[in-house]
Structure formats: C-alpha cells, structure tokens
DSSP file (Angstrom, degrees, kcal/mol; ACC not computed):
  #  RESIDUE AA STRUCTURE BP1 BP2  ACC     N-H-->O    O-->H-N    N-H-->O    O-->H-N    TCO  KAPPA ALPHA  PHI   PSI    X-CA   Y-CA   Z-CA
    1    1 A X     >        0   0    0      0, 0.0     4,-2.2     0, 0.0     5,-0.2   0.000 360.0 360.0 360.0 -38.0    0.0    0.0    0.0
    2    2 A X  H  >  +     0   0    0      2,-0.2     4,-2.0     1,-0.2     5,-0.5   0.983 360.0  49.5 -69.5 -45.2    3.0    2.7    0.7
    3    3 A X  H >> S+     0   0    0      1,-0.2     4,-4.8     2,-0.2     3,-0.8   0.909 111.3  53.4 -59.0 -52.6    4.8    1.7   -2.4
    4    4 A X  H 3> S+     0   0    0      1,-0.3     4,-2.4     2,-0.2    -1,-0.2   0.832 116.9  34.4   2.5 -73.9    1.2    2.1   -4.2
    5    5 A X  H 3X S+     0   0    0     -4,-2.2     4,-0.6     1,-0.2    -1,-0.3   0.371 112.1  58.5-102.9  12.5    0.5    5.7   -3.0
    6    6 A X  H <X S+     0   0    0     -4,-2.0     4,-3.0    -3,-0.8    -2,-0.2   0.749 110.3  44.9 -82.3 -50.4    4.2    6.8   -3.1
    7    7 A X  H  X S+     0   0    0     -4,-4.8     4,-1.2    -5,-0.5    -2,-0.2   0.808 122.2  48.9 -65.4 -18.1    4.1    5.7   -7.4
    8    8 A X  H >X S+     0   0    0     -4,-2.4     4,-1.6    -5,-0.2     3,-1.4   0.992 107.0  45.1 -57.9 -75.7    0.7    7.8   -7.1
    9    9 A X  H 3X S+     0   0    0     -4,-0.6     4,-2.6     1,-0.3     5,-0.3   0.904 113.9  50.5 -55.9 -53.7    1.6   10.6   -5.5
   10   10 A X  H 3X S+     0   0    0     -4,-3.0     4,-0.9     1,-0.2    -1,-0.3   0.822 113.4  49.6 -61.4 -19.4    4.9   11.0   -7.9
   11   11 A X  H <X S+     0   0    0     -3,-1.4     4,-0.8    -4,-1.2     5,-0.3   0.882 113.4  43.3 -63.8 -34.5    2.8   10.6  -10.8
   12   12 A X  H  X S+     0   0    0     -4,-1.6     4,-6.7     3,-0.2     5,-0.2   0.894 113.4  49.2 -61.0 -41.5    0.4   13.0   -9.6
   13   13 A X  H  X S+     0   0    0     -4,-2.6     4,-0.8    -5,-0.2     5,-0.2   0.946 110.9  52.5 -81.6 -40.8    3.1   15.8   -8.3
   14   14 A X  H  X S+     0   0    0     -4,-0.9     4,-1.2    -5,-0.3     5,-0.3   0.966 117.0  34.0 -50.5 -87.8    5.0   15.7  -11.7
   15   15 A X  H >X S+     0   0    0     -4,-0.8     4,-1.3    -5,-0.2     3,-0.6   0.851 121.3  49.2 -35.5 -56.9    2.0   16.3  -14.1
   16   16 A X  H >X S+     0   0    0     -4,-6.7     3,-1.8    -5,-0.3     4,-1.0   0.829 111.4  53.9 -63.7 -70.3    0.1   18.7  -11.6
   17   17 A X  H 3X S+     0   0    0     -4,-0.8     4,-3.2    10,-0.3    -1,-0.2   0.439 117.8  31.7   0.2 -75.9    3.3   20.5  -11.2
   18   18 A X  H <X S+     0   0    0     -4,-1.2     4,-2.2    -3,-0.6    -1,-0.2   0.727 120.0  47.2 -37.1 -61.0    3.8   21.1  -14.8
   19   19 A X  H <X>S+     0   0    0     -3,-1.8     5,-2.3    -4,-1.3     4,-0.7   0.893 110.7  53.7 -66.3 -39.8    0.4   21.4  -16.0
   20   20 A X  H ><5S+     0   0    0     -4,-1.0     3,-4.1     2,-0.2    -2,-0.3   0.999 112.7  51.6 -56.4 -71.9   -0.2   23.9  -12.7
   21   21 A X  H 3<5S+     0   0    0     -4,-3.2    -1,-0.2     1,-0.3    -2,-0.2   0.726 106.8  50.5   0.3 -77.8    3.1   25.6  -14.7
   22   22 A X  H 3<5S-     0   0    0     -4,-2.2    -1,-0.3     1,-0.1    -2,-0.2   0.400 109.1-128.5 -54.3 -29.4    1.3   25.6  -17.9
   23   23 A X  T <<5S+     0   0    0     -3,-4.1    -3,-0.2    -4,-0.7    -2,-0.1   0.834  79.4 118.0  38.6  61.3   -1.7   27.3  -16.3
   24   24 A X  S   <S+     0   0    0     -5,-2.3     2,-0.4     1,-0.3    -4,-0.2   0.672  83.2   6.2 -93.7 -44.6   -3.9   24.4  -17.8
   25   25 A X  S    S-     0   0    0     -6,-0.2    -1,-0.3    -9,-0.1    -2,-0.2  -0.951  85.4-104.3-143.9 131.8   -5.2   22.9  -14.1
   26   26 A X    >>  -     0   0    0     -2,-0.4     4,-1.1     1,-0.1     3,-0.7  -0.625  34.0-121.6 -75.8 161.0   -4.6   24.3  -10.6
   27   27 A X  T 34 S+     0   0    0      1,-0.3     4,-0.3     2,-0.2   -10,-0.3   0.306 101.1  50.1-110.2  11.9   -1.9   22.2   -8.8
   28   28 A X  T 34 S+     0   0    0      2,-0.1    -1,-0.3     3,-0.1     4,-0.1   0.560 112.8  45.1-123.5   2.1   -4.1   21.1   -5.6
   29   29 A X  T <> S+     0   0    0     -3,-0.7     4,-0.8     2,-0.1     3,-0.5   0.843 110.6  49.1 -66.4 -51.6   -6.8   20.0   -7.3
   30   30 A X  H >X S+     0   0    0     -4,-1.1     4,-3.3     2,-0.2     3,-0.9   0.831 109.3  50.9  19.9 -82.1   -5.1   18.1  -10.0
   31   31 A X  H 3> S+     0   0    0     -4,-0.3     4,-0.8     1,-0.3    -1,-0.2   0.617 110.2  55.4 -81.2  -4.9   -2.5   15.9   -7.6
   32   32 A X  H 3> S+     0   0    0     -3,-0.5     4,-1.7     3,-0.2    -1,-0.3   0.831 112.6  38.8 -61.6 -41.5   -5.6   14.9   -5.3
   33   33 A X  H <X S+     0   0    0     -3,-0.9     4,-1.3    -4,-0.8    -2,-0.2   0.849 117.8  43.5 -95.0 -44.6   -7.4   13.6   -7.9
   34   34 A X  H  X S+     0   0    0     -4,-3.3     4,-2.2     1,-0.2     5,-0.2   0.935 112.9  57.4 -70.6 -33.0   -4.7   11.8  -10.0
   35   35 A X  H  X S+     0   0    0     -4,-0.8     4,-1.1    -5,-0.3    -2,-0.2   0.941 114.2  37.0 -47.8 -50.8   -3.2   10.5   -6.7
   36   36 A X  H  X S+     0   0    0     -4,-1.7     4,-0.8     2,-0.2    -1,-0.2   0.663 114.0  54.6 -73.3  -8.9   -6.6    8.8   -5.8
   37   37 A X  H >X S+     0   0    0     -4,-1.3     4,-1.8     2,-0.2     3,-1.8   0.945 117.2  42.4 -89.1 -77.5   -7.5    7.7   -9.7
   38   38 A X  H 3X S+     0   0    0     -4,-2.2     4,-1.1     1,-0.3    -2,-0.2   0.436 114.1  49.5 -73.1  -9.6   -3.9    6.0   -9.5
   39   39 A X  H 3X S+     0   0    0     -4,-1.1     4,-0.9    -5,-0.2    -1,-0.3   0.848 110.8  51.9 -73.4 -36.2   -4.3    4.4   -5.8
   40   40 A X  H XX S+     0   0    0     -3,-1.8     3,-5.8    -4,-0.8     4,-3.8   0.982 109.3  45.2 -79.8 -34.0   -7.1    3.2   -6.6
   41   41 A X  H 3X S+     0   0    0     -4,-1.8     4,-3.1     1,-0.3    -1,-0.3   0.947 104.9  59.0 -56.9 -36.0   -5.9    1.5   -9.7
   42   42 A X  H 3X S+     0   0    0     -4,-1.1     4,-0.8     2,-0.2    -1,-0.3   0.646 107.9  50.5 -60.7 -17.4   -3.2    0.2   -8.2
   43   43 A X  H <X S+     0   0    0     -3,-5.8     4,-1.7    -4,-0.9     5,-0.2   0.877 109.8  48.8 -79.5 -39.2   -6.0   -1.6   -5.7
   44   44 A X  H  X>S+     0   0    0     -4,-3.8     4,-4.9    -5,-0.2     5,-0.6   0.995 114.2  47.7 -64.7 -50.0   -8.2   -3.0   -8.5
   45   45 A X  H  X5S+     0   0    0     -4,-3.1     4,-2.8    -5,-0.4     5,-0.3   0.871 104.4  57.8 -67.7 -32.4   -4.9   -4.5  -10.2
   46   46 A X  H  X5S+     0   0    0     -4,-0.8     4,-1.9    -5,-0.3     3,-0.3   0.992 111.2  43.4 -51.3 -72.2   -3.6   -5.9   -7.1
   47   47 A X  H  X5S+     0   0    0     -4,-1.7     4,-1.8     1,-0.2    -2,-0.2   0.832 112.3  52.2 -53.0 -33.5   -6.9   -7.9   -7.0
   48   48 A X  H  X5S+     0   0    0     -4,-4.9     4,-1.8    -5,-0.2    -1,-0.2   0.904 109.3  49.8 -64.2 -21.0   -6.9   -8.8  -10.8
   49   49 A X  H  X<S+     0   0    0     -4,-2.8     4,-1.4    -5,-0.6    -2,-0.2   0.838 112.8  46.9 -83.3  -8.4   -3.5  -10.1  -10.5
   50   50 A X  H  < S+     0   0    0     -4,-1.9     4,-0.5    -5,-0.3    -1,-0.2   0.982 115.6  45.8 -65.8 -39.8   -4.8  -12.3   -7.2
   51   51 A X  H  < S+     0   0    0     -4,-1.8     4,-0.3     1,-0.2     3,-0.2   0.833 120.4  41.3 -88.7 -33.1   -8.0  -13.5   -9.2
   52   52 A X  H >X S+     0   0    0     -4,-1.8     4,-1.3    -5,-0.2     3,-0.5   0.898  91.9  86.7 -74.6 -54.9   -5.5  -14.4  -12.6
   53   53 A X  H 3X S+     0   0    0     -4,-1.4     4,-1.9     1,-0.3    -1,-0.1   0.606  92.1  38.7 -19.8 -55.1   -2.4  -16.0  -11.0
   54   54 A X  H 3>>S+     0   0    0     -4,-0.5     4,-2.4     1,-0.3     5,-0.6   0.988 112.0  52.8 -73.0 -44.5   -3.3  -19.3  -10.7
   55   55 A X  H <>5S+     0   0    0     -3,-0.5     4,-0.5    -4,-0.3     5,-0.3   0.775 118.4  42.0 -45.7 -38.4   -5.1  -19.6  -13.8
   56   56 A X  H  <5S+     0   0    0     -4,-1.3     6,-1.0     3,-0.1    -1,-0.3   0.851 116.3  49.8 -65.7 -40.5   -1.7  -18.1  -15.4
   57   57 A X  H  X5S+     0   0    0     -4,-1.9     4,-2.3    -3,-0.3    -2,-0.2   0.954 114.4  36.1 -89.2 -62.8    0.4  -20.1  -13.4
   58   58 A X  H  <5S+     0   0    0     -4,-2.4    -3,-0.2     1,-0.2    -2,-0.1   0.938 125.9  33.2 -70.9 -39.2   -0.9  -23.6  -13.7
   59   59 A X  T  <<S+     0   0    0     -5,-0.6    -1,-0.2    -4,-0.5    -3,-0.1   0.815 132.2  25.3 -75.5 -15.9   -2.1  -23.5  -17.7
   60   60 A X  T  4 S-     0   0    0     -5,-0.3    -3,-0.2    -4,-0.2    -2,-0.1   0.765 102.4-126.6-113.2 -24.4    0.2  -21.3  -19.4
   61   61 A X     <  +     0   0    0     -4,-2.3    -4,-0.2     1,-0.1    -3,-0.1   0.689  53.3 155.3  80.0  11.8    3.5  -21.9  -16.7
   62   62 A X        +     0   0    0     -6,-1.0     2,-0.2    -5,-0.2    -1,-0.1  -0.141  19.0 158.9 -52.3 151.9    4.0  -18.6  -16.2
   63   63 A X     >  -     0   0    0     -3,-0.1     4,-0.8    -7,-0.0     3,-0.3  -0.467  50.9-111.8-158.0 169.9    5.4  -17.0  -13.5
   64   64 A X  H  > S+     0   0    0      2,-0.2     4,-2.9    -2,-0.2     5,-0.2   0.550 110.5  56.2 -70.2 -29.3    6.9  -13.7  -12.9
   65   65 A X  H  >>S+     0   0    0      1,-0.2     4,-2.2     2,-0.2     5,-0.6   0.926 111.3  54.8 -51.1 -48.3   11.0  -15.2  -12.3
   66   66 A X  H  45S+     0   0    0     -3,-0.3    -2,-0.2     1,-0.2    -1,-0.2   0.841 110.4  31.4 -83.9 -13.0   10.4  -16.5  -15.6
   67   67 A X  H  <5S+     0   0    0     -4,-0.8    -1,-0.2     2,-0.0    -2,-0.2   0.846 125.3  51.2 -86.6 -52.8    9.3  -13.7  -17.9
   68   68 A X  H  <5S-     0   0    0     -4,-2.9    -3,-0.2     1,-0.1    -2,-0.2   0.882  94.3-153.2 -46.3 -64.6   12.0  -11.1  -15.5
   69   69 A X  T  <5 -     0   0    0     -4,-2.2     2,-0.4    -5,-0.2    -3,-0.1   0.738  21.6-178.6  86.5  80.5   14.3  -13.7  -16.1
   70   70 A X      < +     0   0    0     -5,-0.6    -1,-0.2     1,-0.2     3,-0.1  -0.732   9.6 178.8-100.3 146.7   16.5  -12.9  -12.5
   71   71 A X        +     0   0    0     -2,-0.4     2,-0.5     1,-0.3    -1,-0.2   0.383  63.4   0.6-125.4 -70.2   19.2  -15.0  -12.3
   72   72 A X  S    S-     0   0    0      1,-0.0    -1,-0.3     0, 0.0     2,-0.3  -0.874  80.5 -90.9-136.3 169.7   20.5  -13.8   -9.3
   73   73 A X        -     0   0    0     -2,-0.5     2,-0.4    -3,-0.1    -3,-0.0  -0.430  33.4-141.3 -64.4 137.4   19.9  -11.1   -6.5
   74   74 A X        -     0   0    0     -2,-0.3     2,-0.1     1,-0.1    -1,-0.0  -0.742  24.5-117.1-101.7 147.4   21.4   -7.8   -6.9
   75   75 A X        -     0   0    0     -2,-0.4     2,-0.2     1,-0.1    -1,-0.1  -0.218  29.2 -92.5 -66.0 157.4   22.6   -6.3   -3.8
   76   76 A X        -     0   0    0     -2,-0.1     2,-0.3     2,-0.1    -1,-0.1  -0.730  26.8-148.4 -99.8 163.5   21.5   -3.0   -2.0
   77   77 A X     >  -     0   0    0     -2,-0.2     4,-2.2    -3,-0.0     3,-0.2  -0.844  19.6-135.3-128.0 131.7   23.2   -0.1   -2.8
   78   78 A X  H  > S+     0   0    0     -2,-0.3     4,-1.2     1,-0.2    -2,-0.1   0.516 109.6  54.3 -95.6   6.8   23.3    2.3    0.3
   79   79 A X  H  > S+     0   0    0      2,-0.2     4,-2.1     3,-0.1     5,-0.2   0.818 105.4  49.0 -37.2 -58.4   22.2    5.2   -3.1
   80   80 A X  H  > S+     0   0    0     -3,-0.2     4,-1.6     2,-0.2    -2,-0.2   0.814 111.0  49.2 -78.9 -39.9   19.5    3.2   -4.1
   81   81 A X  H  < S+     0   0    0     -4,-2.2     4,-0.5     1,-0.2     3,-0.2   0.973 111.2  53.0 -60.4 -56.3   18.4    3.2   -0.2
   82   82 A X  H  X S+     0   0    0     -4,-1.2     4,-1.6     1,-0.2     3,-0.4   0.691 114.5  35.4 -20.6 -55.6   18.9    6.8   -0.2
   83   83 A X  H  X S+     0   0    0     -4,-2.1     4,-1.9     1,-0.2    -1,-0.2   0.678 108.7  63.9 -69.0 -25.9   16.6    7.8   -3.2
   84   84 A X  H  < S+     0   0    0     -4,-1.6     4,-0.3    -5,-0.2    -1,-0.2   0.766 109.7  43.1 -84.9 -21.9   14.3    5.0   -2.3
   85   85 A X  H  > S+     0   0    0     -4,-0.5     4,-3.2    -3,-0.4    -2,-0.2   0.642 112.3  53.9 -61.6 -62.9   14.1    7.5    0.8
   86   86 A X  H  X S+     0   0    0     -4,-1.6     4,-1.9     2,-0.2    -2,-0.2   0.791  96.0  62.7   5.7 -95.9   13.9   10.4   -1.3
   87   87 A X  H  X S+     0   0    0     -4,-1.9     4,-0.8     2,-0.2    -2,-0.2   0.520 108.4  45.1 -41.4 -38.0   11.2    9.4   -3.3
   88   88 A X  H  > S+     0   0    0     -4,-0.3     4,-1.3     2,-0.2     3,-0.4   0.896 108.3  53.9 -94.0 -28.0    9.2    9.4   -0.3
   89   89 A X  H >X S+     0   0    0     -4,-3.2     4,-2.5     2,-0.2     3,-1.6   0.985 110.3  45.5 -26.1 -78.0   10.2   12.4    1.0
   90   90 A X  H 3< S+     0   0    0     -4,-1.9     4,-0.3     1,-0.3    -1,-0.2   0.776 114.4  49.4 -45.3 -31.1    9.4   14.4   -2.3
   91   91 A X  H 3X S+     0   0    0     -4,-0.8     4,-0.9    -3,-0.4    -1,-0.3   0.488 111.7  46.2-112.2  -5.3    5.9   12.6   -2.7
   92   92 A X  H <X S+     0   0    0     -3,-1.6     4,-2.0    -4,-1.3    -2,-0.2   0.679 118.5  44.5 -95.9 -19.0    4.7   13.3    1.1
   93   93 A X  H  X S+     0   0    0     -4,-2.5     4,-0.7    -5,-0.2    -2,-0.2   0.683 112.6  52.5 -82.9 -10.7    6.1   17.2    0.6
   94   94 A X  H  4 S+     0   0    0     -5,-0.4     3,-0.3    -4,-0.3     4,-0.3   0.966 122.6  30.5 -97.4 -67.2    4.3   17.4   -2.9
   95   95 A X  H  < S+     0   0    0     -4,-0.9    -2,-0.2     1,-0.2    -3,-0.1   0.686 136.8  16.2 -76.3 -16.5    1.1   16.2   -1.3
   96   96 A X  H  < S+     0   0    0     -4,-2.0     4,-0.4     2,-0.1    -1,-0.2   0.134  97.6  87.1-114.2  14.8    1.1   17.5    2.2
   97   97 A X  S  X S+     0   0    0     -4,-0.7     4,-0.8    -3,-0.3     5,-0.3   0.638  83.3  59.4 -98.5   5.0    3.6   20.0    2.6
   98   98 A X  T  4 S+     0   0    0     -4,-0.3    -1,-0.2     3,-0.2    -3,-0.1   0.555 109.9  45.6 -85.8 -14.4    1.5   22.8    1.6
   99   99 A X  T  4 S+     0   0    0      3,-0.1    -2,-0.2     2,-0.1    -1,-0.2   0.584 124.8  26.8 -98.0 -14.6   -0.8   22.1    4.3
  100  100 A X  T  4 S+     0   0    0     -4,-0.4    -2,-0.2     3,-0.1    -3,-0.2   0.651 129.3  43.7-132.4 -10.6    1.6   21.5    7.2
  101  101 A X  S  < S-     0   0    0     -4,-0.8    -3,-0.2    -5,-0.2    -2,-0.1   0.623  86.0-143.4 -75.3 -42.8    4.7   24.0    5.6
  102  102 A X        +     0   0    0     -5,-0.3     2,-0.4     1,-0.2    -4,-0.2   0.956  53.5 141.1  76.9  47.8    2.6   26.8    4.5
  103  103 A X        -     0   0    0      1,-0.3    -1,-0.2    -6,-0.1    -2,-0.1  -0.905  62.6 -77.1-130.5 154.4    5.0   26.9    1.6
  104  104 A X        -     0   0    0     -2,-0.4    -1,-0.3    -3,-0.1     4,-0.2   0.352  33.1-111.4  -0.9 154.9    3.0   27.8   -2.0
  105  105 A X  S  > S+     0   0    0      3,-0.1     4,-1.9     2,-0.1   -88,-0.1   0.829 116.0  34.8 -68.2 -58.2    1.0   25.3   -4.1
  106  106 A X  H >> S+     0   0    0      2,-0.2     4,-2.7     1,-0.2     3,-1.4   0.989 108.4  58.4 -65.1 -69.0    4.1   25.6   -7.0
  107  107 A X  H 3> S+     0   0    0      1,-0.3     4,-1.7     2,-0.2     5,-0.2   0.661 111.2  47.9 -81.0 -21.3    6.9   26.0   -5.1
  108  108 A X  H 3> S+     0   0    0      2,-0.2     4,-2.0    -4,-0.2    -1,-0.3   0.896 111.6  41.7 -75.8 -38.5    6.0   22.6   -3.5
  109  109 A X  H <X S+     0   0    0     -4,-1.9     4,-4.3    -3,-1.4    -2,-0.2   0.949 113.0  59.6 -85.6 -35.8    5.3   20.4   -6.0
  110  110 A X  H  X S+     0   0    0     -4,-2.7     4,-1.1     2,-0.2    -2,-0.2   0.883 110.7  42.7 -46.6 -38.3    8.6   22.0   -8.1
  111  111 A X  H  X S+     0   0    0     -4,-1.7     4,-2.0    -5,-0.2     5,-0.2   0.937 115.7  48.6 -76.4 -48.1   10.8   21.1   -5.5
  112  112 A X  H  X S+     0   0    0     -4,-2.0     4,-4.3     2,-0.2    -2,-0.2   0.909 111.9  49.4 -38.1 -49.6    9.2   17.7   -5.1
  113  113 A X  H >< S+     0   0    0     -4,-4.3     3,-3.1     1,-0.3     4,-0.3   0.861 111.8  47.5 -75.9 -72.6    9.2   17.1   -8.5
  114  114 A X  H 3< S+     0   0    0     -4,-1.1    -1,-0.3     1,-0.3    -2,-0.2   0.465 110.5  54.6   8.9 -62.9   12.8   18.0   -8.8
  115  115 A X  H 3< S+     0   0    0     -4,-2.0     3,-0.5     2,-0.2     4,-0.4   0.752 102.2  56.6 -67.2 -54.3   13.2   16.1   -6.2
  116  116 A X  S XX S+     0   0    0     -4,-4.3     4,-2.6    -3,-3.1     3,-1.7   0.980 106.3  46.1 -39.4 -79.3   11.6   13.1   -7.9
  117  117 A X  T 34 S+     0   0    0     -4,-0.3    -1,-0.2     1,-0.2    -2,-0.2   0.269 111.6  50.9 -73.5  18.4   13.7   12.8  -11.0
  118  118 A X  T 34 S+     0   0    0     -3,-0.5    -1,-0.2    -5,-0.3    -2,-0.2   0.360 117.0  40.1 -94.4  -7.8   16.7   13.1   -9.2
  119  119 A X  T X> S+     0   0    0     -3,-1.7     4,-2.5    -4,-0.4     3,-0.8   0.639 115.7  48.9-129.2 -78.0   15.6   10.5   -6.9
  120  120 A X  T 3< S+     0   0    0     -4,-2.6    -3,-0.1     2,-0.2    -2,-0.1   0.829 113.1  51.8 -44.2 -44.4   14.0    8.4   -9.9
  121  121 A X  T 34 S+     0   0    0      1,-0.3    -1,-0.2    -4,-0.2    -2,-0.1   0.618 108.0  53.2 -84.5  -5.7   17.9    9.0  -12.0
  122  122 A X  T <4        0   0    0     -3,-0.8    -1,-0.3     1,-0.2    -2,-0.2   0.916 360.0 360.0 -94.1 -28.5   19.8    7.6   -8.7
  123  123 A X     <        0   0    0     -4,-2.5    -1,-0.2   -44,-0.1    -2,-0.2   0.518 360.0 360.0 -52.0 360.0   17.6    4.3   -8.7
C-alpha cells in the first residue's frame, strides 16, 4: 500500500506540477485527484492479479522469475536506499507540505518534482 500511493503521488506531483506551470489545471486540485485515480488503480490491479495467478500459473506456466528472467539477487546499494528514501520524501512534501509547511502550491510540487527525478535517476 505505501509503495502504491508513493508511485501515485509522484505521478500526480510531476503532471500537476507542470500542468499547474502551464496554467492548464490548478496544482491542488489536480494531484488529489490523479493520486486517488492511481491508488485506486493500483487496488483494483492488485486484486486482478490475485484472481488471474493461478489460472496463469498452472495453464500457461507462467510465472513472474520466468518472464523477469533474475538469475541472481542484486545487492542494495546504500544510493539506491537513499533515493528510495527520497522518493518518499518528495511525494509526502508534494502532497502534504502545503498544508503543514505553509510553503506555496508551486513552489511545493517544483521542488518535489525536482526532487523526484533526481531520486528516480539515482535508482
């Protein structure tokens, strides 16, 4: 569920950001709305992949090792811990930090997003 509404909320903060930019959409309306359209999806898909698994796995032979094709585990990278850290940083200040900072609508989600693909490029 965190991992879920952390890839929500950084889709959300990027586009509203941007769009907010653009002066297409204001930027706290916008990341509410794509944040809940994309948790939620992210609930429904969790339950289609519950209701499909077997059905994939015993007729067709599927399973997810074998299409990644992982051979072996990669080790953690105390970077990749960092940005993985980051990431959540940026996506709880992009959706709450205008409300518990007091800092601007823009100024939040620009540094968040910033924050994001810098985050995104150390992963």
């Amino acid at each position: 569920m965190v991992i879920n509404f952390v890839a929500s909320a950084s889709c959300a903060i990027v586009i509203s950001t941007f769009l907010d930019f653009l002066g297409f959409v204001p930027y706290p309306v916008l990341s509410k709305i794509i944040t809940l359209n994309d948790f939620i999806g992210g609930i429904v898909s969790l339950l289609l992949l519950i209701g499909v698994y077997e059905t994939v796995k015993r007729q067709l032979g599927l399973l997810w090792i074998d299409v990644m094709g992982l051979e072996e585990e990669m080790g953690k990278s105390w970077v990749k811990t960092i940005a993985c850290y980051m990431l959540l940083f940026a996506s709880l200040l992009g959706i709450f930090g205008p409300y518990v900072l007091s800092i601007p609508y823009l100024y939040g989600g620009f540094v968040s997003s910033v924050i994001i693909f810098v985050s995104v490029f150390l992963l």
